[in-house]
N, C-alpha and C positions, 0 to 999 in steps of 0.2 A: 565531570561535566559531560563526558562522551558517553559516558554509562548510563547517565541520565536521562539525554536524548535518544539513546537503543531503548531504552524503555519506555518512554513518552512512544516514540513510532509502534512499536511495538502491543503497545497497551488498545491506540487508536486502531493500528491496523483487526486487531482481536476485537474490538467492538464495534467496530464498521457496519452497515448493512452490506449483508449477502447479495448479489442480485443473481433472484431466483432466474433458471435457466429451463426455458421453456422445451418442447420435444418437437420432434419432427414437422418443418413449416411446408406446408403447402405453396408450391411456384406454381402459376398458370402455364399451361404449355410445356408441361413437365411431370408432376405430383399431385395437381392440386385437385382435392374434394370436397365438394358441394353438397348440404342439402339443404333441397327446396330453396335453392338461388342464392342463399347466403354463407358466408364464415369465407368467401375465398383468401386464399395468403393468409390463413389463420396458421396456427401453432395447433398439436395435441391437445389430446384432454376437457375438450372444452364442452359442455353441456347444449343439445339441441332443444327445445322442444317445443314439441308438436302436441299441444293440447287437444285431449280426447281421440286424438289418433286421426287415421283417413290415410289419403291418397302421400306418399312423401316418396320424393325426387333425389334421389341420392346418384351423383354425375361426377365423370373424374375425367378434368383435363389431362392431355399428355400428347405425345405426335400421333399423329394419323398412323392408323391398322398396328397399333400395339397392342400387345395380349395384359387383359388387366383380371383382378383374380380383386373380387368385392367379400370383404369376410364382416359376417356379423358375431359376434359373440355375446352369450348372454349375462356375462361381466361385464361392472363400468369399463371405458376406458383406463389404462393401467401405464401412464407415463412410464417409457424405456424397458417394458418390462424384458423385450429381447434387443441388445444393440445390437447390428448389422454393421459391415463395413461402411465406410464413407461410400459414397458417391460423386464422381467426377461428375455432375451439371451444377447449375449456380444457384444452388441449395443453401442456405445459411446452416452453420452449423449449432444448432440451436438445440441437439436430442442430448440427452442421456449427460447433462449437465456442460455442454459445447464439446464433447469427446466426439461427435461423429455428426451427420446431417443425416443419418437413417436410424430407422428404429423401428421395432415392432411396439405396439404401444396397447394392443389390447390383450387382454388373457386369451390364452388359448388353451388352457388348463380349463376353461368352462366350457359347455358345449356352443359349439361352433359351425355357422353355414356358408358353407365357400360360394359364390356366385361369379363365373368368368363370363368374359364376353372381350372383344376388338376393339378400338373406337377406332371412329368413323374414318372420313376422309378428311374432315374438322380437327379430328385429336379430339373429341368426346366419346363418351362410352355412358349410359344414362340404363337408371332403369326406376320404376314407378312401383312401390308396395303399398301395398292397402293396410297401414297400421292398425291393429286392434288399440284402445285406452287401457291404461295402465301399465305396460310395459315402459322396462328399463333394458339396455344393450346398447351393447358398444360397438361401432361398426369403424373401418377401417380398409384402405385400398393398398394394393402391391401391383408396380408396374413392372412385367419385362422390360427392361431400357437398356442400350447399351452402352449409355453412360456409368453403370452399378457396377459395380466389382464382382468377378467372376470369381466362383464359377456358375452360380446361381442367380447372378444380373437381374435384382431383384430390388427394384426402388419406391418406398411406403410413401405413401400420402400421410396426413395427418387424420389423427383419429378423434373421434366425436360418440361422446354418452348423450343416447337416444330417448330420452322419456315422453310418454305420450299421455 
């Protein structure tokens, strides 16, 4: 009868649903990346788009006069493709299957455009590109913070596949 119910558990626990485990979540005032106003506190991977292209607003909350490093690549978004140490701010740990709260999530294995800049005295850092239509690319932020694990104190926003 005990053997019986190790196996009934056993059987339900092996055909349960998964829950799938999203990647690196954007916190406002922290990580969090924007384009054109929306997806804030979103999770990785998640598809933008900007029909036909144009003007698009890609903005990264985090504290005021921090150094942020904006990477475009011309791969989709690529969930955990590098995991990072954790991060001590109140990140959920949401990447690379709830193993860590940071992650690199786009290829960098494809050609790739780094764009830095400070935000502000707000904690923004913004910038405005003129999309041509038809592009696809996956863009993605890295904050200096010094909540990130040393020695590189390096905390990802979440990333976003761009098609226009």
């Amino acid at each position: 009868m005990k053997l019986t119910k190790i196996l009934v558990a056993l059987a339900a626990f092996a055909f349960a649903p998964v829950a799938a485990h999203a990647q690196t979540t954007g916190v406002p005032g922290f990580n969090d990346y924007i384009v054109n106003g929306t997806l804030s506190g979103s999770t990785s991977a998640l598809t933008v788009n900007v029909p036909g292209g144009g003007p698009t607003i890609f903005e990264l909350s985090s504290t005021p006069f921090t150094p942020v490093a904006f990477f475009f690549s011309l791969c989709p978004a690529s969930p955990c493709w590098f995991p990072l140490s954790p991060v001590g701010c109140p990140i959920p740990f949401t990447a690379c299957s709830g193993t860590t709260n940071n992650s690199i999530d786009i290829d960098f294995s494809c050609p790739t455009l780094v764009m830095s800049m400070t935000t502000d005295a707000f904690g923004f850092a913004s910038s405005v590109i003129n999309l041509p239509p038809g592009m696809v690319f996956s863009t993605q932020a890295g904050v200096l913070h010094p909540c990130a694990a040393p020695p590189i104190r390096v905390m990802m926003s979440q990333a976003y596949t761009v098609t226009t």
